[in-house]
GUVO-883738 format. One record per atom (N, C-alpha, C): residue number from 1; residue in three letters; atom name; x, y, z. Coordinates in steps of 0.05 Angstrom, whole numbers, plus 5000, padded with zeros to 4 digits. Layout:
N
k  r  a  c1  c2  c3
NUM  ala  CA  X  Y  Z
...
END
This chain:
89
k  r  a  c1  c2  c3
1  unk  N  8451  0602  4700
1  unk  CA  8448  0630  4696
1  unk  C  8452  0645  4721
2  unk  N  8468  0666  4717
2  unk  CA  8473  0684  4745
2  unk  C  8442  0709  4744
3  unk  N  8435  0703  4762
3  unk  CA  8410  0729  4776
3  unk  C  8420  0751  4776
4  unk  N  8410  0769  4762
4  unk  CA  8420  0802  4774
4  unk  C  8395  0807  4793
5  unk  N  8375  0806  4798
5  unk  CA  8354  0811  4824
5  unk  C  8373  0810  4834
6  unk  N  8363  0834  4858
6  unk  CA  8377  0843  4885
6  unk  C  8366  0834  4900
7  unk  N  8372  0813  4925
7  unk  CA  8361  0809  4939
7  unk  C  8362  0814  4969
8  unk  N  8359  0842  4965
8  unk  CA  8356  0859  4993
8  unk  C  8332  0860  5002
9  unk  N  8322  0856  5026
9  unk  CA  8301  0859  5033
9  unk  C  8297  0885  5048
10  unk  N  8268  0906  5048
10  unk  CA  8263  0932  5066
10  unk  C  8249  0927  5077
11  unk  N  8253  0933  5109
11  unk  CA  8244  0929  5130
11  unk  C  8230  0962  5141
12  unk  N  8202  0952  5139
12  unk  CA  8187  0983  5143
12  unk  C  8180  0972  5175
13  unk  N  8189  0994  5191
13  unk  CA  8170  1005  5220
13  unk  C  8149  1017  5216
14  unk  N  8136  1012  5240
14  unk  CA  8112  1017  5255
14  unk  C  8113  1036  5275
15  unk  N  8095  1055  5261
15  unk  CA  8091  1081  5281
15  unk  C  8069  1070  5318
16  unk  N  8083  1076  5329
16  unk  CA  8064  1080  5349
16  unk  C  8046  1102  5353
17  unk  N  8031  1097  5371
17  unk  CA  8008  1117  5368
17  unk  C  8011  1154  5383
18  unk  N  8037  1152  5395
18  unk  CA  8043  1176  5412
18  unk  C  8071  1194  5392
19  unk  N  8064  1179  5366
19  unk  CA  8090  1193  5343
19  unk  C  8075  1213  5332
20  unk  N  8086  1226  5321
20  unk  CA  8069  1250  5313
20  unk  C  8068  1245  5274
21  unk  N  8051  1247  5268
21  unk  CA  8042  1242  5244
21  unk  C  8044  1266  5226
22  unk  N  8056  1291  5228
22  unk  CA  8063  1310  5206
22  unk  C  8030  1323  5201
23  unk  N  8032  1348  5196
23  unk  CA  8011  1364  5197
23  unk  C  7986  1349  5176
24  unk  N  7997  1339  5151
24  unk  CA  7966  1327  5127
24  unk  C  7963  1314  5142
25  unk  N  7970  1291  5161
25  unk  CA  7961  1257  5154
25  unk  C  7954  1259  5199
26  unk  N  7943  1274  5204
26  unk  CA  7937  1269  5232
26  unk  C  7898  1264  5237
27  unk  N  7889  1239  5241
27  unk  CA  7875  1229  5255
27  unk  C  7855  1264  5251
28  unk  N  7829  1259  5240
28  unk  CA  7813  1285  5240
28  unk  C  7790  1277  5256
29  unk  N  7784  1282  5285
29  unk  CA  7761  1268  5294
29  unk  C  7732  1282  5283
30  unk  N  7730  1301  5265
30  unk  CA  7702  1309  5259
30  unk  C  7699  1285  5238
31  unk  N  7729  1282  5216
31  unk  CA  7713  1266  5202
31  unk  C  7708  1235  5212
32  unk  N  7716  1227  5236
32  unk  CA  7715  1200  5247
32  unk  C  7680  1202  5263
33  unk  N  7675  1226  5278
33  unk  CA  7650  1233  5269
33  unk  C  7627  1227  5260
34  unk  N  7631  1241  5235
34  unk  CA  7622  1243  5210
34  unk  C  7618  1212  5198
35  unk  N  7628  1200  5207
35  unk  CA  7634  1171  5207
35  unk  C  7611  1148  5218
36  unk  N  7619  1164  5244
36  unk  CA  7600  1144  5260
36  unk  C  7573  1159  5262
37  unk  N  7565  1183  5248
37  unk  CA  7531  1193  5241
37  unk  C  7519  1177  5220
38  unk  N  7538  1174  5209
38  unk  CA  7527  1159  5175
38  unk  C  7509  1133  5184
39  unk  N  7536  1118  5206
39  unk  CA  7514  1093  5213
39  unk  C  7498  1085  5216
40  unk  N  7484  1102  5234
40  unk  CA  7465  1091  5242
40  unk  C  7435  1093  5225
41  unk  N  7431  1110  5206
41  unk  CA  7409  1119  5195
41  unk  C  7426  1093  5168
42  unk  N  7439  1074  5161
42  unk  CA  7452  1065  5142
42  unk  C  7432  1037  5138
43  unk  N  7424  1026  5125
43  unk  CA  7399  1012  5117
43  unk  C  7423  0983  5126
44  unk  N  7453  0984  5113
44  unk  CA  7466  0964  5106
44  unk  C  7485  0953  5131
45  unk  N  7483  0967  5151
45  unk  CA  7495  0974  5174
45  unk  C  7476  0954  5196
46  unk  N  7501  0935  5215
46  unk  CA  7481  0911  5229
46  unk  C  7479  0924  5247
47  unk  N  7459  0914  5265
47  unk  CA  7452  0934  5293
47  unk  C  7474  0930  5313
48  unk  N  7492  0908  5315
48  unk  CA  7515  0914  5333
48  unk  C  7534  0934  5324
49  unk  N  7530  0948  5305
49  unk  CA  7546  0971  5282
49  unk  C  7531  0998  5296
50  unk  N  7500  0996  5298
50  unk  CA  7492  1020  5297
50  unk  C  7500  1033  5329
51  unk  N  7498  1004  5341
51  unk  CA  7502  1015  5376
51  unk  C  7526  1017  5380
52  unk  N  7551  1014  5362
52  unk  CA  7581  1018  5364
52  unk  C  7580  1053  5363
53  unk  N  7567  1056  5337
53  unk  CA  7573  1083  5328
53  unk  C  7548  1108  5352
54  unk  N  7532  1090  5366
54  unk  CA  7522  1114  5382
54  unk  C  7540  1105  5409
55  unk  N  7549  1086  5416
55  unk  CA  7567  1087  5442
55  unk  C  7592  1116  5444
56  unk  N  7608  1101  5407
56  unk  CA  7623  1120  5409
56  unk  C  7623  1144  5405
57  unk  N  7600  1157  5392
57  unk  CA  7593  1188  5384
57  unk  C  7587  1191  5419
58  unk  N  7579  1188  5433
58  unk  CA  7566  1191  5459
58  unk  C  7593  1195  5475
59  unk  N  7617  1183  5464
59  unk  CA  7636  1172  5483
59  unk  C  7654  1206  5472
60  unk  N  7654  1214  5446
60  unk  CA  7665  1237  5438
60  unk  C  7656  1264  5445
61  unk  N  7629  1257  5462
61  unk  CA  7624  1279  5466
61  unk  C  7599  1295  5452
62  unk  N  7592  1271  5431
62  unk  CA  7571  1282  5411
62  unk  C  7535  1264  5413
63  unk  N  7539  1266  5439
63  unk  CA  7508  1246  5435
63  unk  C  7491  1249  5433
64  unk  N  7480  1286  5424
64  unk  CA  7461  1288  5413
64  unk  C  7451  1275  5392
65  unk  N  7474  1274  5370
65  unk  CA  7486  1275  5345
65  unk  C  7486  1245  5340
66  unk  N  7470  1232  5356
66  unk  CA  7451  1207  5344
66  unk  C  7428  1201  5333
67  unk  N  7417  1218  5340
67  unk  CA  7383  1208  5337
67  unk  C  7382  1210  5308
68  unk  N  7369  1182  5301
68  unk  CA  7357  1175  5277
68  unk  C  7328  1186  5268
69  unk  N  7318  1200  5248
69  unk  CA  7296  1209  5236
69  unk  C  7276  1191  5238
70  unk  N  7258  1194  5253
70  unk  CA  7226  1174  5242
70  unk  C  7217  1170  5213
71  unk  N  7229  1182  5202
71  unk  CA  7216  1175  5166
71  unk  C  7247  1160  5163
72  unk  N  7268  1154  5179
72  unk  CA  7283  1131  5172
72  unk  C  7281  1106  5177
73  unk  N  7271  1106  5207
73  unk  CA  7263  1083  5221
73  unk  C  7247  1074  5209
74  unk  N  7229  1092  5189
74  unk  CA  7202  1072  5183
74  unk  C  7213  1051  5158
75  unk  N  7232  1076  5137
75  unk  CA  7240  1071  5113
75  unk  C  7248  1044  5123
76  unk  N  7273  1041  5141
76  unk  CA  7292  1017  5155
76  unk  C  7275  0988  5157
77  unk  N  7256  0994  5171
77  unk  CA  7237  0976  5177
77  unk  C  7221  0969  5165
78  unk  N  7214  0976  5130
78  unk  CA  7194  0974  5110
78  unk  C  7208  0961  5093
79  unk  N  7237  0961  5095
79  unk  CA  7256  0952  5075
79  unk  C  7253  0981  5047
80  unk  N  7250  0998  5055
80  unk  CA  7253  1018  5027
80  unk  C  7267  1039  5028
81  unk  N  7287  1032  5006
81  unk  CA  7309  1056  5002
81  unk  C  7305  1079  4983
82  unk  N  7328  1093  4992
82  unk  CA  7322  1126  4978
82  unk  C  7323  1129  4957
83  unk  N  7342  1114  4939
83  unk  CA  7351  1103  4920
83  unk  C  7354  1077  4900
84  unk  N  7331  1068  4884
84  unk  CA  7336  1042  4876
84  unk  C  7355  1028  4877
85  unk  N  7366  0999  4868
85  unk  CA  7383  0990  4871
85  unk  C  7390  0987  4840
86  unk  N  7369  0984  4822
86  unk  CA  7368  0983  4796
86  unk  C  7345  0995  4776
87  unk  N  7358  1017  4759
87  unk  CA  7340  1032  4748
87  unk  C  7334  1013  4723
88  unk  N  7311  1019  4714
88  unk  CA  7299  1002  4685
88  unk  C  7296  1027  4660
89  unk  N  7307  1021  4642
89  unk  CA  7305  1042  4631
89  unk  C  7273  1032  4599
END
């Protein structure tokens, strides 16, 4: 039997990082941010995670914009979340 499949292959490039990405799709650092705040108050998040995300909030310029709540630390450390994991009806 003769194949009609084409067997062309596409060869996709790789942007480097000094290309410019077009106005939607450019790197938003509030939400990268926004990112690394979530962490650290994150129950599921390992502690070499939490000190990534306060190095680098610190490193952006935002190191206030770490500190974790005492009614989280306690929650963290009691094992009790905000949210069940399973409701019983």
């Amino acid at each position: 039997m003769i194949s009609t499949r084409s067997r062309h292959t596409t060869h996709h490039t790789t942007r480097t990082s000094r290309e410019r990405r077009g106005l939607f799709h450019r790197k938003n650092p509030n939400r990268r941010a926004a990112g690394y705040k979530a962490a650290p108050p994150n129950p599921n998040t390992t502690h070499e995670g939490r000190k990534h995300a306060k190095r680098e909030l610190k490193r952006m310029g935002r190191g206030s914009e770490t500190h974790v709540s005492l009614g989280t630390r306690i929650k963290r450390a009691l094992g009790i979340r905000s949210t069940p994991r399973r409701r019983r009806y």
